[in-house]
C-alpha positions as CSV (number, residue, x, y, z in Angstrom):
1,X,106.2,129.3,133.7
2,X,106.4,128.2,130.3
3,X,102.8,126.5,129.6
4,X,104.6,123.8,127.5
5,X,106.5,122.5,130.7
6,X,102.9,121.8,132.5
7,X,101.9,118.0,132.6
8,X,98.7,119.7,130.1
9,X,101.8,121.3,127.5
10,X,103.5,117.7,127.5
11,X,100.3,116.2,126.4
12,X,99.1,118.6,124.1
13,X,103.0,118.1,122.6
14,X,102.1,114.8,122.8
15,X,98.7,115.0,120.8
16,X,100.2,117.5,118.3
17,X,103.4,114.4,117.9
18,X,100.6,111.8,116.9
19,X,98.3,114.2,114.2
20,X,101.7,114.5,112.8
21,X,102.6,110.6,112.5
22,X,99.4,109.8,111.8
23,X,99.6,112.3,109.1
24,X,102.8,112.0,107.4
25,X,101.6,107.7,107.6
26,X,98.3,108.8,105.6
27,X,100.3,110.7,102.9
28,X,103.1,107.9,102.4
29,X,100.2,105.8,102.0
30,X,98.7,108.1,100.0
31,X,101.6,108.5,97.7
32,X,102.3,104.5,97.6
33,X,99.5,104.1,96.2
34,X,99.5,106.8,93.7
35,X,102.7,105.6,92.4
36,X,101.2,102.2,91.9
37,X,98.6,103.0,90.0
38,X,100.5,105.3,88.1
39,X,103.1,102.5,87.1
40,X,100.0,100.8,86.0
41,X,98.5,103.2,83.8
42,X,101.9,103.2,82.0
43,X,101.5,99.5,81.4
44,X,98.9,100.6,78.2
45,X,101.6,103.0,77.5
46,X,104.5,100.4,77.0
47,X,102.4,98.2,75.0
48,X,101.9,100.8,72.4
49,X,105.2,102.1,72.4
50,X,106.3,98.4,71.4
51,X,103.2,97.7,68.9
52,X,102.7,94.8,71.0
53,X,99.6,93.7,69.7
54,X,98.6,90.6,72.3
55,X,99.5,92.6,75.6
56,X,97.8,95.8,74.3
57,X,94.7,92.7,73.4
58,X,95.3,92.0,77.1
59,X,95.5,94.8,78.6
60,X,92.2,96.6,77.1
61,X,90.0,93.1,77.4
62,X,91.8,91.0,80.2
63,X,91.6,88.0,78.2
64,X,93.2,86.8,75.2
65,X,90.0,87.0,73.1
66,X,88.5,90.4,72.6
67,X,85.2,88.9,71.7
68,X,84.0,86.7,74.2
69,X,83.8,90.2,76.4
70,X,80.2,90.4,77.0
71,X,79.8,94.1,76.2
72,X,82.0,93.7,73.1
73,X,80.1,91.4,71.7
74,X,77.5,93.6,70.8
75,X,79.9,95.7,68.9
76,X,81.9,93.4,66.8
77,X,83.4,95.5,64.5
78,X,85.3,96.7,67.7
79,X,87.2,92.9,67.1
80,X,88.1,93.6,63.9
81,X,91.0,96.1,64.6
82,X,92.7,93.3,66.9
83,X,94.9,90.3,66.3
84,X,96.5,88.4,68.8
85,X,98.4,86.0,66.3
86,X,102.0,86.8,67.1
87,X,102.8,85.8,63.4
88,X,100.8,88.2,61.9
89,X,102.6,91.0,63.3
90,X,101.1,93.5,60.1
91,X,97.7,93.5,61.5
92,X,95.3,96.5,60.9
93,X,96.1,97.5,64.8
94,X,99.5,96.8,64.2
95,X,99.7,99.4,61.4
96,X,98.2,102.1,63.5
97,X,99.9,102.0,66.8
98,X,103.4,102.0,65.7
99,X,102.1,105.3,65.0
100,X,100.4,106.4,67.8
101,X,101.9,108.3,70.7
102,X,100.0,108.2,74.3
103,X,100.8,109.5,77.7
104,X,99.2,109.4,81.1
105,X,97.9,113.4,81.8
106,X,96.7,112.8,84.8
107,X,95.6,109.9,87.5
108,X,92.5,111.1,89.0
109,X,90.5,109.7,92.3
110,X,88.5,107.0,89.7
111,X,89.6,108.0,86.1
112,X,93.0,108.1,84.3
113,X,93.0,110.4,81.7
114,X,95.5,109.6,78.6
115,X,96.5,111.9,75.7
116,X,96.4,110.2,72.6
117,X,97.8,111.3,69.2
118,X,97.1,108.4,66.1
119,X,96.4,109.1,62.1
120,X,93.7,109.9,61.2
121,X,91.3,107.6,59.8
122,X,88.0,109.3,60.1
123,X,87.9,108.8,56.6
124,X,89.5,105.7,55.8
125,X,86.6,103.4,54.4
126,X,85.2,106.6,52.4
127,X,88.5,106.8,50.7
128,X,88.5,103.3,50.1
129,X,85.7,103.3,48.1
130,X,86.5,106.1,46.1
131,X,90.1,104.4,45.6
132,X,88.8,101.3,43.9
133,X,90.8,99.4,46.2
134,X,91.0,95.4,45.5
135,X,92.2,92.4,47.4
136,X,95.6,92.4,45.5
137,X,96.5,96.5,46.9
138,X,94.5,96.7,50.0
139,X,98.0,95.8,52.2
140,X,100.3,98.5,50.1
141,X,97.1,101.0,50.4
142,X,96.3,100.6,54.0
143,X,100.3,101.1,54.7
144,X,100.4,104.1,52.6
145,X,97.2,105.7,53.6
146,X,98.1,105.4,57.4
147,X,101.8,106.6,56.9
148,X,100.7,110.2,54.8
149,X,97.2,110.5,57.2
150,X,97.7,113.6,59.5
151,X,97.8,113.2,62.7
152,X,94.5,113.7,65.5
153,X,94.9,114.0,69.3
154,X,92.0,112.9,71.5
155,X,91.5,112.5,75.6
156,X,90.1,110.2,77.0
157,X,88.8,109.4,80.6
158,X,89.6,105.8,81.8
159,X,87.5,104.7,84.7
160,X,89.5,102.5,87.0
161,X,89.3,100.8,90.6
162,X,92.3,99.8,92.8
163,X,91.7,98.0,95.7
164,X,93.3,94.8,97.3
165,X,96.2,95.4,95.6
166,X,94.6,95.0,92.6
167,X,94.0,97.4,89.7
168,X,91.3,97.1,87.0
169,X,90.4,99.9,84.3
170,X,87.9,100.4,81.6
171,X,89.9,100.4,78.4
172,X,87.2,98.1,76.3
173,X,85.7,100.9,75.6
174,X,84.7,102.5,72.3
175,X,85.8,105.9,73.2
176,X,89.4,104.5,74.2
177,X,89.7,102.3,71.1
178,X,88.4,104.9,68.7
179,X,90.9,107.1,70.3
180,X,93.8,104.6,69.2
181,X,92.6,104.1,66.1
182,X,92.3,107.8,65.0
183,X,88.5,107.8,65.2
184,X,88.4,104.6,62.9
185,X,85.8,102.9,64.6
186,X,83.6,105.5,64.3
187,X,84.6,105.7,60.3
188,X,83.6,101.9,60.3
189,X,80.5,102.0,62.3
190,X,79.2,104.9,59.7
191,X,80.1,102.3,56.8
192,X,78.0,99.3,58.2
193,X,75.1,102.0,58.5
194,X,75.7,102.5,54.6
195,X,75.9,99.5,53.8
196,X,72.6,98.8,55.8
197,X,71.3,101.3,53.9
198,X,72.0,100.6,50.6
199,X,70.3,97.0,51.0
200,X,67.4,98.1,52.4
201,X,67.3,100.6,49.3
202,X,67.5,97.3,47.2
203,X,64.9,95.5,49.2
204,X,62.7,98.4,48.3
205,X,63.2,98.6,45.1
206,X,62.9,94.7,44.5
207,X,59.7,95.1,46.8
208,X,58.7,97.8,44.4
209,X,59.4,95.6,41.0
């Protein structure tokens, strides 16, 4: 007789008939959950495909002003490229995004990594300086000098958490905001350093007089 017709067959079917529903209700979990967070990683995607300067603000700090993050406040300059006033819809961030293309490569177990293509501005302030830019041309400059800047791709690793329903990521980051600004922040950081430097060089040489 056919062992699967015993009383020990019917409850080994029977064993085999749960794995399997307990399985399948682990992967439709599985993928539920995947999709959500998926369809939140996008949200960072929208708001640059719109240049929507407060809900990109939002999205990256969670509040509607970047510097009372407590991390972020040690790096101020990181405040600088954000404006949240929807009537100044020319801001610095402004100008870069509507140029910058990002895409969700692939949702990890903790970290969403994005793709993201901006102008290049590693050498933005440099070029300023050399361009005797003033207050009166800085607007017409910045527009031109973003528009002709090739173009740079970086990837960056965004460390998020999902549970309760509830999704948070890391964007306040420097490497995720450099990324959008086409390494800017690293181009400004390297001025302040300058700067430093050149009024410690006075000090000296007052010191020295």
């Amino acid at each position: 007789m056919n062992h699967f017709f015993t009383n020990k067959g019917i409850d080994k079917m029977k064993k085999i008939k749960l794995y399997t529903i307990l399985m399948v209700s682990v992967l439709l979990t599985a993928c539920g959950t995947d999709k959500k967070i998926e369809k939140q990683a996008n949200n960072i995607v929208d708001a640059v495909e719109n240049n929507d300067i407060s809900e990109l603000d939002f999205i990256i700090n969670g509040t509607e002003e970047l510097a009372e993050d407590e991390e972020l406040a040690e790096d101020e300059e990181l405040a600088d490229f954000f404006e949240t006033d929807t009537e100044q819809g020319n801001g610095l961030m402004s100008k870069i995004i509507k140029h910058d293309t990002i895409e969700v490569k692939k949702v990890g177990k903790d970290a969403i990594t994005y793709k993201i293509t901006a102008p290049d501005l590693s050498n933005l302030f440099s070029d300023m300086k050399a361009g005797n830019v003033t207050e009166e041309n800085i607007d017409s400059f910045m527009d031109d000098y973003i528009s002709d800047a090739k173009m740079v791709t970086n990837e960056v690793d965004v460390s998020y958490t999902y549970e309760n329903e509830k999704f948070s990521a890391e964007y306040d980051t420097e490497e995720f905001i450099n990324a959008l600004t086409g390494n800017m922040v690293t181009a400004y950081q390297e001025l302040i350093q300058d700067v430093q430097n050149e009024i410690s060089e006075e000090d000296n040489n007052e010191e020295s007089n």
